[in-house]
C-alpha positions as CSV (number, residue, x, y, z in Angstrom):
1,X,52.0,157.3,116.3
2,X,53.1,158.1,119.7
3,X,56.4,160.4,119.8
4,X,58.9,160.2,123.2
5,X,60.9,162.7,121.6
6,X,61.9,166.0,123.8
7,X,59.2,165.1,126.1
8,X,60.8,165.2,129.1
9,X,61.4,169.1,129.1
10,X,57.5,169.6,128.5
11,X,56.8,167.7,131.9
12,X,55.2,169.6,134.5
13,X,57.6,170.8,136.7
14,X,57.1,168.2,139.9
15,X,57.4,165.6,138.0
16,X,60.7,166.9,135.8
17,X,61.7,167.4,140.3
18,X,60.4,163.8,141.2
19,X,63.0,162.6,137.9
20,X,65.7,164.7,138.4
21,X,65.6,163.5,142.5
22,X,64.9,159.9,141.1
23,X,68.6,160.3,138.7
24,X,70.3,161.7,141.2
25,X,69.7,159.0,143.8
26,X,70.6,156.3,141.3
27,X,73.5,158.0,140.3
28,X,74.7,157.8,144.1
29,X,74.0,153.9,143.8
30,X,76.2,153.7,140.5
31,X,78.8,155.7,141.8
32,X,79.2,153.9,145.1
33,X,79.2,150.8,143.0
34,X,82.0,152.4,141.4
35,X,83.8,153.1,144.5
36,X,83.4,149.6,146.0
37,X,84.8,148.5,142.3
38,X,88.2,150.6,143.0
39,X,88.7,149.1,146.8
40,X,88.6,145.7,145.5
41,X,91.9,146.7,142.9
42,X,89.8,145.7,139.9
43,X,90.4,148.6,138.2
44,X,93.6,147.0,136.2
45,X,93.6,143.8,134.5
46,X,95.8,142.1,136.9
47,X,93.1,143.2,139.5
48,X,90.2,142.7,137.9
49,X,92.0,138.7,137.7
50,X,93.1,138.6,141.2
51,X,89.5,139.9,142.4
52,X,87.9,136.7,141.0
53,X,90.9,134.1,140.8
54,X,92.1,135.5,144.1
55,X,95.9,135.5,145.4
56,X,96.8,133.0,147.1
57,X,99.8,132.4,145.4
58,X,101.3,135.6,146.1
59,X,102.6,135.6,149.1
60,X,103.8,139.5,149.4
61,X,99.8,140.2,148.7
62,X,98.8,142.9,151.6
63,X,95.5,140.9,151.7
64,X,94.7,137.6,150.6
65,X,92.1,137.4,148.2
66,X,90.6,133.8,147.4
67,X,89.2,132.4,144.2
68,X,85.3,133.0,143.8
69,X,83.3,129.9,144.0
70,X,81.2,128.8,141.3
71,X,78.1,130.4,143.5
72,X,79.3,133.3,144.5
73,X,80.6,133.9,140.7
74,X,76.6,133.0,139.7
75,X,75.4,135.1,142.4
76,X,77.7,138.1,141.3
77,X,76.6,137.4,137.5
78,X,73.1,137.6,138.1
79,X,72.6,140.2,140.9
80,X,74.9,142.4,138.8
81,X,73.1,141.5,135.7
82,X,69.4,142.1,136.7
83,X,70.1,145.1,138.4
84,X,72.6,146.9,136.2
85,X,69.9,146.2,133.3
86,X,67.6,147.4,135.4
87,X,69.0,150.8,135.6
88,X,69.7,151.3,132.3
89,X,66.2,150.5,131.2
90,X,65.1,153.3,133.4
91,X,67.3,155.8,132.5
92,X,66.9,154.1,128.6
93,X,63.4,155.6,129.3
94,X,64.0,158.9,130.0
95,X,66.7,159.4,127.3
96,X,64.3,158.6,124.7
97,X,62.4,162.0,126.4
98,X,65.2,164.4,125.4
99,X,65.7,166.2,122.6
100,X,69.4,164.7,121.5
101,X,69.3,162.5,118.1
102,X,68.1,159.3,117.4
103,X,71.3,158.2,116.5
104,X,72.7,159.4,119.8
105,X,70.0,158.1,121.8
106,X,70.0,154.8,120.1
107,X,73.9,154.3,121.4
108,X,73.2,155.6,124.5
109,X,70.3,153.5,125.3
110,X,71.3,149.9,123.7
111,X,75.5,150.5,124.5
112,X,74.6,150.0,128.0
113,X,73.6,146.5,127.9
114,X,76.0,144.9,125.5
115,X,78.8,146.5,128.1
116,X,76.5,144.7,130.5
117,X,76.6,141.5,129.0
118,X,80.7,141.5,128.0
119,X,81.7,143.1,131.4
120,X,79.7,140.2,133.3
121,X,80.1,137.6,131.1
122,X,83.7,138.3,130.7
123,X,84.4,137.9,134.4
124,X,82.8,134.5,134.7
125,X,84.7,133.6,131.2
126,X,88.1,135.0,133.2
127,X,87.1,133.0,136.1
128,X,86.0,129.8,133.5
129,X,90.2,130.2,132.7
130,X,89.9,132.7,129.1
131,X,92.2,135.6,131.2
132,X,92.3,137.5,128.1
133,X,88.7,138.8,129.0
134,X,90.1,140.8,131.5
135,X,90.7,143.4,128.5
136,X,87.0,143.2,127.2
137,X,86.2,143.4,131.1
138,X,88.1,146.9,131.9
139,X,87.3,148.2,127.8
140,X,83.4,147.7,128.6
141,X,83.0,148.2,132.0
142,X,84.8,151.7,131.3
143,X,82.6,152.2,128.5
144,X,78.9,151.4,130.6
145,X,80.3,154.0,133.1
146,X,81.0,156.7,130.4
147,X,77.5,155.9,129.0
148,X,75.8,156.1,132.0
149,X,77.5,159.3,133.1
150,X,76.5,161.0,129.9
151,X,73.1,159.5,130.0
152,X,72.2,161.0,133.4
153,X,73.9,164.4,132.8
154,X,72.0,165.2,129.8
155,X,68.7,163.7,131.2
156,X,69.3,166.2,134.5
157,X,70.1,168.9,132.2
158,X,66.9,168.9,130.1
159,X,64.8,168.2,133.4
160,X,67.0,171.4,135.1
161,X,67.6,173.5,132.3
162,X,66.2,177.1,133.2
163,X,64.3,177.0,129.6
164,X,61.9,174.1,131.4
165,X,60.8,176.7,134.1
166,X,57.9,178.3,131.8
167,X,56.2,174.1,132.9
168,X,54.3,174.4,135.8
């Protein structure tokens, strides 16, 4: 039976280079994700409500936000979806290559898509009128981010770490 186990720091070294490169830039991607997130005020409930309900009934607002349409809030589900999944499979992938438990990696690697799944289907429940998913939005949307954060910092470690070097 084939083993994924602590592979990654037996990898040539180019290729542990061509993943470490490959975490980094997606790591830029999530973290300017991140960044848009916290321009857009949707980093508190009341935010996170007013980003997708808009505020149009607030007329001290500093800018007028307007409620998502039913296409955009599909086209935000879906892109977000796809893509988000997407990224976690990848770096899903190269967790199951370290050397950390299978316990550990088993969070680390399935977490990520059930935040998926309650952070974006809990905005288009908000937007469907359930408000109180603004809670489960800001809870699991905080929660993906810490996972991925950990994910990719001990995946670059065990591609990095000066031990790997001997791996030509």
């Amino acid at each position: 039976m084939m083993s994924f186990h602590g592979y990654l720091p037996s990898l040539p070294r180019g290729i542990r280079l061509f993943l470490s490169v490959f975490v980094v830039i997606l790591s830029i991607g999530f973290y300017t994700g991140l960044l848009f997130v916290s321009q857009t005020d949707s980093m508190s409930p009341d935010g996170v409500v007013e980003n997708y309900l808009g505020n149009e009934d607030k007329p001290e607002a500093e800018i007028m936000k307007f409620e998502k349409s039913e296409r955009e809030m599909l086209n935000i589900v879906h892109t977000h979806v796809l893509s988000i999944s997407f990224i976690f499979f990848m770096l899903g992938i190269l967790v199951w290559g370290t050397t950390l438990s299978e316990p550990l990696k088993r969070f680390l690697t399935i977490e990520p898509f059930i935040s998926v799944l309650l952070t974006f289907g809990g905005i288009y429940l908000m937007w469907k009128g359930i408000l109180w998913m603004k809670y489960v939005v800001l809870v699991s949307g905080t929660l993906m981010t810490a996972t991925f954060i950990v994910a990719s910092l001990i995946v670059l470690f065990q591609l990095l770490a000066p031990a790997n070097r001997h791996n030509s």
